[in-house]
MIPATI-950222 format. One record per residue (C-alpha): x, y, z; residue number from 0. Coordinates in nm, 3 decimals, decimal comma. Each point is the difference from the previous one (the first is absolute). Last residue first. Layout:
N
+---------+---------+---------+-----+
:      c1 :      c2 :      c3 :   k :
+---------+---------+---------+-----+
:       X :       Y :       Z : NUM :
...
+---------+---------+---------+-----+
//
This chain:
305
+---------+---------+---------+-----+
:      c1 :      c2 :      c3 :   k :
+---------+---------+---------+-----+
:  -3,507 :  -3,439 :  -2,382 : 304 :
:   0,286 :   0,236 :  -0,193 : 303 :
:  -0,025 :   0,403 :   0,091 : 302 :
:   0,005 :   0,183 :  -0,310 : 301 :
:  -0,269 :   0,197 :   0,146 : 300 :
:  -0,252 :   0,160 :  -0,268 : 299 :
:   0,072 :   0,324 :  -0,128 : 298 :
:  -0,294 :   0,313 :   0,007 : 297 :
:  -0,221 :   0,037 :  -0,285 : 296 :
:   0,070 :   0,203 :  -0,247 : 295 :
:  -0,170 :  -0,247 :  -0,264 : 294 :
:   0,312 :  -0,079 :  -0,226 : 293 :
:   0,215 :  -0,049 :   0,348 : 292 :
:  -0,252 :  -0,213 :   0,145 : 291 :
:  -0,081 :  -0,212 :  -0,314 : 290 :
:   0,394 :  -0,064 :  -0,057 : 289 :
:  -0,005 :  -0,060 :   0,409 : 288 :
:  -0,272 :  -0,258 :  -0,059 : 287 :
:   0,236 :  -0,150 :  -0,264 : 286 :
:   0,308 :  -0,040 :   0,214 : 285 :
:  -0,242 :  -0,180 :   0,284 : 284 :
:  -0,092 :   0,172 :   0,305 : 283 :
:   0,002 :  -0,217 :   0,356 : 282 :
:   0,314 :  -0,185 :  -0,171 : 281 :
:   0,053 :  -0,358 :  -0,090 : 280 :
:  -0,270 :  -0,115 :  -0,234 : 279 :
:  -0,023 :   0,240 :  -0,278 : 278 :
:   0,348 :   0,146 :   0,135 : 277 :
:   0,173 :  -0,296 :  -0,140 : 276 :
:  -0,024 :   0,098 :  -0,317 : 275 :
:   0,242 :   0,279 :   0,102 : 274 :
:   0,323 :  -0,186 :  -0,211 : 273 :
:  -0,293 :   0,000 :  -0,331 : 272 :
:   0,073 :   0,368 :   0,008 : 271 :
:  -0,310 :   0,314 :   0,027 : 270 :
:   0,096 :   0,263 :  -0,226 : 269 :
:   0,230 :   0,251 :  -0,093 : 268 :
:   0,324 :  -0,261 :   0,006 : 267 :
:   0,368 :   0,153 :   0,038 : 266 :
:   0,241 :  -0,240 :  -0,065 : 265 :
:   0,398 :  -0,081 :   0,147 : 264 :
:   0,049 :   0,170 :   0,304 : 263 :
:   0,334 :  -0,060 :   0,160 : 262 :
:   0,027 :  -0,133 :   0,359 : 261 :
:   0,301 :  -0,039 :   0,253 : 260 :
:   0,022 :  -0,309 :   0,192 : 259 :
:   0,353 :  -0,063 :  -0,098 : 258 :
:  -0,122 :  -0,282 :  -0,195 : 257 :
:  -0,191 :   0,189 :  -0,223 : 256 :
:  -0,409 :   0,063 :   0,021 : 255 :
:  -0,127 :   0,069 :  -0,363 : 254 :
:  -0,344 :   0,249 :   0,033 : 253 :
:  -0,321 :  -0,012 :  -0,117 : 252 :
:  -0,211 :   0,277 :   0,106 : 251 :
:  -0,436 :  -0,039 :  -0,053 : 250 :
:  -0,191 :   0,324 :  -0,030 : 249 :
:  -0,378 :   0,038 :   0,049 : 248 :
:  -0,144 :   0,337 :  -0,032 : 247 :
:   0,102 :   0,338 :   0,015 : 246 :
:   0,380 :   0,084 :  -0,090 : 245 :
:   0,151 :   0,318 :   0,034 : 244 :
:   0,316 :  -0,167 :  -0,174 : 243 :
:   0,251 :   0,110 :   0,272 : 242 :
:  -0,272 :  -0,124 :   0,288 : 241 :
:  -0,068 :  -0,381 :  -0,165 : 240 :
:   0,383 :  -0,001 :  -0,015 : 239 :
:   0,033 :   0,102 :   0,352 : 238 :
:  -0,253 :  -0,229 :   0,142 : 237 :
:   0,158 :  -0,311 :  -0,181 : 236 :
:   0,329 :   0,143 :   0,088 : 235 :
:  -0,126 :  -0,032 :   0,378 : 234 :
:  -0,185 :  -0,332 :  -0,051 : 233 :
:   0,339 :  -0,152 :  -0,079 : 232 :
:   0,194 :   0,146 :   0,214 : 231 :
:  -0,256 :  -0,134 :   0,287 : 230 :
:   0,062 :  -0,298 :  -0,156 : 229 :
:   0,346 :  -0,002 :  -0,018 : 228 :
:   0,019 :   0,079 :   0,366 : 227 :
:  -0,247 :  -0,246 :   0,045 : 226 :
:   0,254 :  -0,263 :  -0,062 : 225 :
:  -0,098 :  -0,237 :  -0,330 : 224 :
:  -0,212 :  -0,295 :   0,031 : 223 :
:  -0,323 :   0,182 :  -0,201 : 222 :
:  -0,299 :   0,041 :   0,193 : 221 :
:  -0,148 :  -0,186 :  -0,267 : 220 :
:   0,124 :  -0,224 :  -0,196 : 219 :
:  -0,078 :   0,065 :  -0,352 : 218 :
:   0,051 :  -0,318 :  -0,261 : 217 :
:   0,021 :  -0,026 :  -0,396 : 216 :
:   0,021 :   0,398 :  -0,156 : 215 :
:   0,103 :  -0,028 :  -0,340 : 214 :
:   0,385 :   0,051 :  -0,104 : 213 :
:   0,001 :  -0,423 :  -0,121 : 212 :
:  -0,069 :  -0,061 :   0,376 : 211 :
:  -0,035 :   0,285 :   0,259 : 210 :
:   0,027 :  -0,025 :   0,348 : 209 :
:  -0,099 :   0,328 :   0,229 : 208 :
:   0,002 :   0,098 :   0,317 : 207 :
:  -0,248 :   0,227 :   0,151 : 206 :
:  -0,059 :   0,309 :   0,198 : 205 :
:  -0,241 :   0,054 :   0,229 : 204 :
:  -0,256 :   0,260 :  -0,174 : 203 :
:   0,046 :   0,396 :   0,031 : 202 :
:  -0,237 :   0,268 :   0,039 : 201 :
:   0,023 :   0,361 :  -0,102 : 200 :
:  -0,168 :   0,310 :   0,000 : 199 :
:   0,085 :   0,245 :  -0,224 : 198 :
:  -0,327 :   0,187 :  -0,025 : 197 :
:  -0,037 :  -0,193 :  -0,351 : 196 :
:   0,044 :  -0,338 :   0,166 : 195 :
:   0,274 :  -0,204 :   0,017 : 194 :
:  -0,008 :  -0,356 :   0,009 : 193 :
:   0,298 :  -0,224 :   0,011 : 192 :
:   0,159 :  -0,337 :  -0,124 : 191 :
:   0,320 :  -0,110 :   0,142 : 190 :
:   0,231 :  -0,273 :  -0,174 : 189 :
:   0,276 :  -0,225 :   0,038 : 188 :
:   0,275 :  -0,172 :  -0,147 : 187 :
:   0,264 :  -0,157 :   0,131 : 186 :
:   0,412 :  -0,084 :   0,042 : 185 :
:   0,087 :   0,120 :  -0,350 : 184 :
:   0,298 :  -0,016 :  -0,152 : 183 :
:   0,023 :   0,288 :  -0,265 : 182 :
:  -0,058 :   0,026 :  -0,367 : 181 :
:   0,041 :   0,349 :  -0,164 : 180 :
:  -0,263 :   0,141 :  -0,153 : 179 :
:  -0,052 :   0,094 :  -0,364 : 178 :
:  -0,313 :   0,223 :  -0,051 : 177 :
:  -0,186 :  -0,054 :  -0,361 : 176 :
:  -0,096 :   0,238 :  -0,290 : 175 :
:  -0,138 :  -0,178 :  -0,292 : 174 :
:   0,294 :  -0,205 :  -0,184 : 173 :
:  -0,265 :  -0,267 :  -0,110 : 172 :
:   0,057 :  -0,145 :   0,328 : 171 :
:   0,167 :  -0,283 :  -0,158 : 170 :
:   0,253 :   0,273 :  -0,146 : 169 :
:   0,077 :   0,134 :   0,321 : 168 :
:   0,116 :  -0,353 :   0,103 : 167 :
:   0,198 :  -0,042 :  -0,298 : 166 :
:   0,188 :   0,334 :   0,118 : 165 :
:   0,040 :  -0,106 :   0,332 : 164 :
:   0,152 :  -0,315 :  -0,050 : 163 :
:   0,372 :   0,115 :  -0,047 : 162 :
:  -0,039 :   0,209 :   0,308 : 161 :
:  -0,043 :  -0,339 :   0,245 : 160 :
:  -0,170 :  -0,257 :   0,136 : 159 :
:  -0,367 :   0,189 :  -0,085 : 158 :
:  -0,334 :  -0,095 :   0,125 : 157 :
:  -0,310 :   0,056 :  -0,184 : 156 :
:  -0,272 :   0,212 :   0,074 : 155 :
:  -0,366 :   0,054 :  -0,191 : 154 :
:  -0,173 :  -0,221 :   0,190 : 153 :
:   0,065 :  -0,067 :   0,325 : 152 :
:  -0,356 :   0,016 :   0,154 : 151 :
:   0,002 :   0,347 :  -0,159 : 150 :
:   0,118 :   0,181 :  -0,285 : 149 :
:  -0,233 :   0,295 :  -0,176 : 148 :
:   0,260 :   0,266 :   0,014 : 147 :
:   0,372 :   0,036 :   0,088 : 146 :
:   0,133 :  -0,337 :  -0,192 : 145 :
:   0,230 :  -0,152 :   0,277 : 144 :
:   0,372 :  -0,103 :  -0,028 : 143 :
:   0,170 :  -0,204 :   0,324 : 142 :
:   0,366 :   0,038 :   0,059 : 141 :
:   0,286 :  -0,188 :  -0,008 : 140 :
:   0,127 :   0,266 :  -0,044 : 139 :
:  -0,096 :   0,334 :   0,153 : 138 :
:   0,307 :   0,083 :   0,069 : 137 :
:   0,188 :   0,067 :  -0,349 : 136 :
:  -0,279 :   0,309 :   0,029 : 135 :
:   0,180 :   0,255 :  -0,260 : 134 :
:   0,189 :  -0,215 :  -0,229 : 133 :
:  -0,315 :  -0,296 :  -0,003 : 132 :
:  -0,216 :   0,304 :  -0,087 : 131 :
:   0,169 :   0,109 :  -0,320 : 130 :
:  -0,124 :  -0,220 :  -0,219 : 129 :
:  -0,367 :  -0,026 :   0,091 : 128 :
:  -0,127 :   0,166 :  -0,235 : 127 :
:  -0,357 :   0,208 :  -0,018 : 126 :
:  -0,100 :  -0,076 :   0,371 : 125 :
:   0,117 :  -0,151 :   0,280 : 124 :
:  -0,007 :   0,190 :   0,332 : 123 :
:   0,238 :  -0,137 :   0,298 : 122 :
:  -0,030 :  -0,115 :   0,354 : 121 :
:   0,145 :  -0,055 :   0,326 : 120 :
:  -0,312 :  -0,162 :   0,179 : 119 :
:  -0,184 :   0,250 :   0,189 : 118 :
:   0,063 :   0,227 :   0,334 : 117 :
:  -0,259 :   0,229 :   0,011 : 116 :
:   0,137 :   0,392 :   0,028 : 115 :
:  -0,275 :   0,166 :  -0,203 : 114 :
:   0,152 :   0,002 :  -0,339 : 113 :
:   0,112 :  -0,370 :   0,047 : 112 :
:  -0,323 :  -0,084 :   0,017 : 111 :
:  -0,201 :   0,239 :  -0,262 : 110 :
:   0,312 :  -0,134 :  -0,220 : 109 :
:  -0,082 :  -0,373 :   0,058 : 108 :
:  -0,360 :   0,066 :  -0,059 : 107 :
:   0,053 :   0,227 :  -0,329 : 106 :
:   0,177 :  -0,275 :  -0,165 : 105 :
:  -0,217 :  -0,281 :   0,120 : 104 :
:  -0,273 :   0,146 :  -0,136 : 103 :
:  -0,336 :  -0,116 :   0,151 : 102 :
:   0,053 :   0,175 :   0,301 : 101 :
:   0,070 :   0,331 :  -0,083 : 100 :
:  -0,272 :   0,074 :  -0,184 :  99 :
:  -0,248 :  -0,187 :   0,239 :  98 :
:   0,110 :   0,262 :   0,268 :  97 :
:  -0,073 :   0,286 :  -0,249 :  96 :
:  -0,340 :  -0,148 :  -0,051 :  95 :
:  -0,114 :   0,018 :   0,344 :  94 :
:  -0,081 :  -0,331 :   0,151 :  93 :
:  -0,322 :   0,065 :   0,051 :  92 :
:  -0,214 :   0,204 :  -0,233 :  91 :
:  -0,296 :   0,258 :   0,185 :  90 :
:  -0,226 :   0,140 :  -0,370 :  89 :
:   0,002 :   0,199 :  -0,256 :  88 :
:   0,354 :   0,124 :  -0,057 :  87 :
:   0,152 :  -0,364 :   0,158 :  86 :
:  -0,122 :  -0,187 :  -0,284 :  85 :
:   0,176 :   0,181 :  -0,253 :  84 :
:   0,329 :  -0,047 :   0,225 :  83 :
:  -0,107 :  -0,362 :   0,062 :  82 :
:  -0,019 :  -0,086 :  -0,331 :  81 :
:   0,331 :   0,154 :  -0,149 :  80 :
:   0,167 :  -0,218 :   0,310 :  79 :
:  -0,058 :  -0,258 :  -0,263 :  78 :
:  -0,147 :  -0,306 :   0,200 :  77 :
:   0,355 :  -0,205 :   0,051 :  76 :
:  -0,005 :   0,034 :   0,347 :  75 :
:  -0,256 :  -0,270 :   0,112 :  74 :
:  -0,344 :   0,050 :   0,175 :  73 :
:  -0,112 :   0,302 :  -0,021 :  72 :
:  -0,213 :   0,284 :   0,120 :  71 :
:  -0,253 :   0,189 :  -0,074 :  70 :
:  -0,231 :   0,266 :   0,235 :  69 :
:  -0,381 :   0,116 :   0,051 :  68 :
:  -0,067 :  -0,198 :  -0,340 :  67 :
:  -0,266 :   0,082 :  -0,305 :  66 :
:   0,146 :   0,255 :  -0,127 :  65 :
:   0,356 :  -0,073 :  -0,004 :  64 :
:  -0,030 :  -0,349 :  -0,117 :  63 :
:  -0,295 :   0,162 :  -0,291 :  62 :
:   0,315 :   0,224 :  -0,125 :  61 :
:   0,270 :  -0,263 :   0,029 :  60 :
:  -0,197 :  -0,239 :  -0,217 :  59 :
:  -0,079 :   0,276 :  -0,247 :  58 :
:   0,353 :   0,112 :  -0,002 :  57 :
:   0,129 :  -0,379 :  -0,042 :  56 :
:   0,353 :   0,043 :   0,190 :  55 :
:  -0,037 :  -0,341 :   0,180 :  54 :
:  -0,174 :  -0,194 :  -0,264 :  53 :
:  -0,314 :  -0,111 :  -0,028 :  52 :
:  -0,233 :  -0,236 :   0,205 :  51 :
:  -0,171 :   0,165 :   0,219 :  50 :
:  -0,141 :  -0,214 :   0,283 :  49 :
:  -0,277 :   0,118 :   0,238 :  48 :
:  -0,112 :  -0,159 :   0,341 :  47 :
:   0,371 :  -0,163 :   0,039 :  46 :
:  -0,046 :  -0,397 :   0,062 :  45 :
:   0,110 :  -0,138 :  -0,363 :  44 :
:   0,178 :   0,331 :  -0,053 :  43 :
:   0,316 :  -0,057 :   0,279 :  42 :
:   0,112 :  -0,359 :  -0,157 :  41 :
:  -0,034 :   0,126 :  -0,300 :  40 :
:  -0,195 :  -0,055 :  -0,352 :  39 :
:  -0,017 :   0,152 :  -0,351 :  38 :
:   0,339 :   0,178 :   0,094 :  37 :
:   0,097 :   0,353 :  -0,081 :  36 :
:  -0,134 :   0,075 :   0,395 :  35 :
:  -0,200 :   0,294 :   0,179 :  34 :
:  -0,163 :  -0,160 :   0,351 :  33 :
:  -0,283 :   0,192 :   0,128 :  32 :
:  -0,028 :  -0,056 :   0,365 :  31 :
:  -0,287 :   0,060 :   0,282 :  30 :
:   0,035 :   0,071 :   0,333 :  29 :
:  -0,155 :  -0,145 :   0,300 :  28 :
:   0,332 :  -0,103 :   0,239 :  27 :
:  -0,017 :  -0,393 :  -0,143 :  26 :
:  -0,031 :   0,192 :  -0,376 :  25 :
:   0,338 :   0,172 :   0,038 :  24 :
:   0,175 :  -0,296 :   0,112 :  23 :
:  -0,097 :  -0,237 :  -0,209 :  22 :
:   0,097 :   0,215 :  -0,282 :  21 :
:   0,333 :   0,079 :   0,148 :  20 :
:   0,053 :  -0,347 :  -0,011 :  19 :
:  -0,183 :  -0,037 :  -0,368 :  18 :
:   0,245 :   0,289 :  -0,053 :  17 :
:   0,307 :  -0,227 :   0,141 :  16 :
:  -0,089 :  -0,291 :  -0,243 :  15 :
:  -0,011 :   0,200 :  -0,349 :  14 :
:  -0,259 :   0,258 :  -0,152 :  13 :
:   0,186 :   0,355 :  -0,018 :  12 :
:  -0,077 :   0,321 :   0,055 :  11 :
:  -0,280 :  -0,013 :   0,291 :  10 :
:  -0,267 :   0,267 :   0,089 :   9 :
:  -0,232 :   0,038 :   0,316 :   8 :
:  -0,360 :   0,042 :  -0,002 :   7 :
:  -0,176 :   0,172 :   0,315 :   6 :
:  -0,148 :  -0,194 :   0,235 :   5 :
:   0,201 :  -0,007 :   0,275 :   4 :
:   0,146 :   0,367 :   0,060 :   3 :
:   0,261 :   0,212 :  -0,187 :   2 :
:   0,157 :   0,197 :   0,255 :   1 :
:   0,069 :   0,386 :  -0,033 :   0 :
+---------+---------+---------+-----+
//
């Protein structure tokens, strides 16, 4: 059953791509509540309710859920806790198992490798370290990543060799962390795509991305790589979003070697600052899609304009 214009929609999460989604959701007649810690954000100075409290607040999460049609977010780190609460009383999109996975990189390179995607050679780190360098010699030089809460490069350091892994474990506080090995890279690119809860799917050009100091600097989109790798690329983007019985917005990173063969690298459960270019470039926008899927409405085109 759709959830038509008018009705109030929910939003975990207060930053720059839920004022987007914001935006969005208001130009097509609905109305947002935006739940956020902060005093202030981005998404809450134009939502038509803000809550501020925290993201598992049961009294926050109980007047979310009964005042909104359906919730959403805007940024993986919202406790997955929240949207499985959330999702009891009312429609949540992404699903909170998805989230899960995605915002550990532990359980994201497994889920991965698990279902055939071809990844970065990796390793688990947690506990000691010791013994690792003996059992992956490989991975070095190698690049070591805390498995929760890192983004934008933080959180990751890169490593020469074994002797440096341990005092690299240590400046991540020795939390758990994946080790991956450090190839040559010819690109990077990205696909972001929609998928709604009756499984249908719609995929945006893909793009290719520049970062500077491990954040995001320049997107060129269509990305200058052979359609073959990008029709690869929106293929395992599909697939993924498939294997994880995903519903919403889903954005696939991957690492493009020279050989032309791809590896995925992150999994994001949200709308990505690569499809910003959709606001002005596409018939249907990333965040319109976010609204659509949410809603039950059918996908926008993907076509660009």
């Amino acid at each position: 059953m759709s959830i038509m214009p008018g009705a109030m929609l929910g939003l975990l999460g207060g930053g720059q791509l839920g004022r987007m989604f914001a935006m969005a959701a208001q130009s097509m007649g609905y109305r947002v509540t935006v739940l956020d810690p902060a005093s202030d954000s981005p998404a809450g100075s134009l939502a038509d309710r803000y809550l501020r409290a925290d993201y598992l607040d049961s009294d926050a999460l109980r007047e979310l859920a009964s005042t909104c049609a359906g919730v959403t977010t805007e940024f993986e780190n919202v406790p997955a806790e929240s949207l499985r609460i959330l999702a009891e009383h009312c429609v949540v999109s992404p699903p909170a198992g998805s989230v899960a996975i995605a915002q550990d990189r532990i359980l994201e390179k497994q889920f991965l490798a698990a279902n055939g995607f071809a990844v970065t050679p990796f390793a688990v780190v947690q506990d000691s370290s010791e013994a690792l360098p003996q059992m992956h010699p490989e991975l070095f030089p190698g690049i070591l990543k805390v498995s929760r809460l890192g983004y934008d490069g933080k959180g990751q350091t890169r490593i020469s060799n074994a002797a440096e892994l341990d005092a690299a474990f240590a400046g991540m506080k020795r939390e758990p962390c994946v080790l991956e090995q450090l190839l040559p890279l010819d690109n990077e690119v990205s696909v972001v795509v929609a998928r709604g809860f009756d499984g249908e799917v719609a995929a945006f050009p893909a793009a290719e991305n520049r970062h500077r100091h491990g954040i995001l600097d320049v997107s060129i989109i269509p990305a200058r790589v052979s359609p073959e790798i990008v029709q690869n690329a929106r293929e395992i983007a599909v697939r993924i979003a498939g294997k994880l019985d995903y519903h919403g917005v889903l954005c696939v990173e991957f690492f493009v070697l020279a050989d032309g063969r791809l590896l995925v690298n992150e999994i994001a459960p949200r709308p990505h600052n690569s499809g910003h270019y959709t606001l002005d470039a596409c018939v249907t926008s990333q965040f319109e899609q976010q609204v659509r899927v949410l809603c039950g409405l059918p996908l926008g085109t993907t076509a660009m304009q």
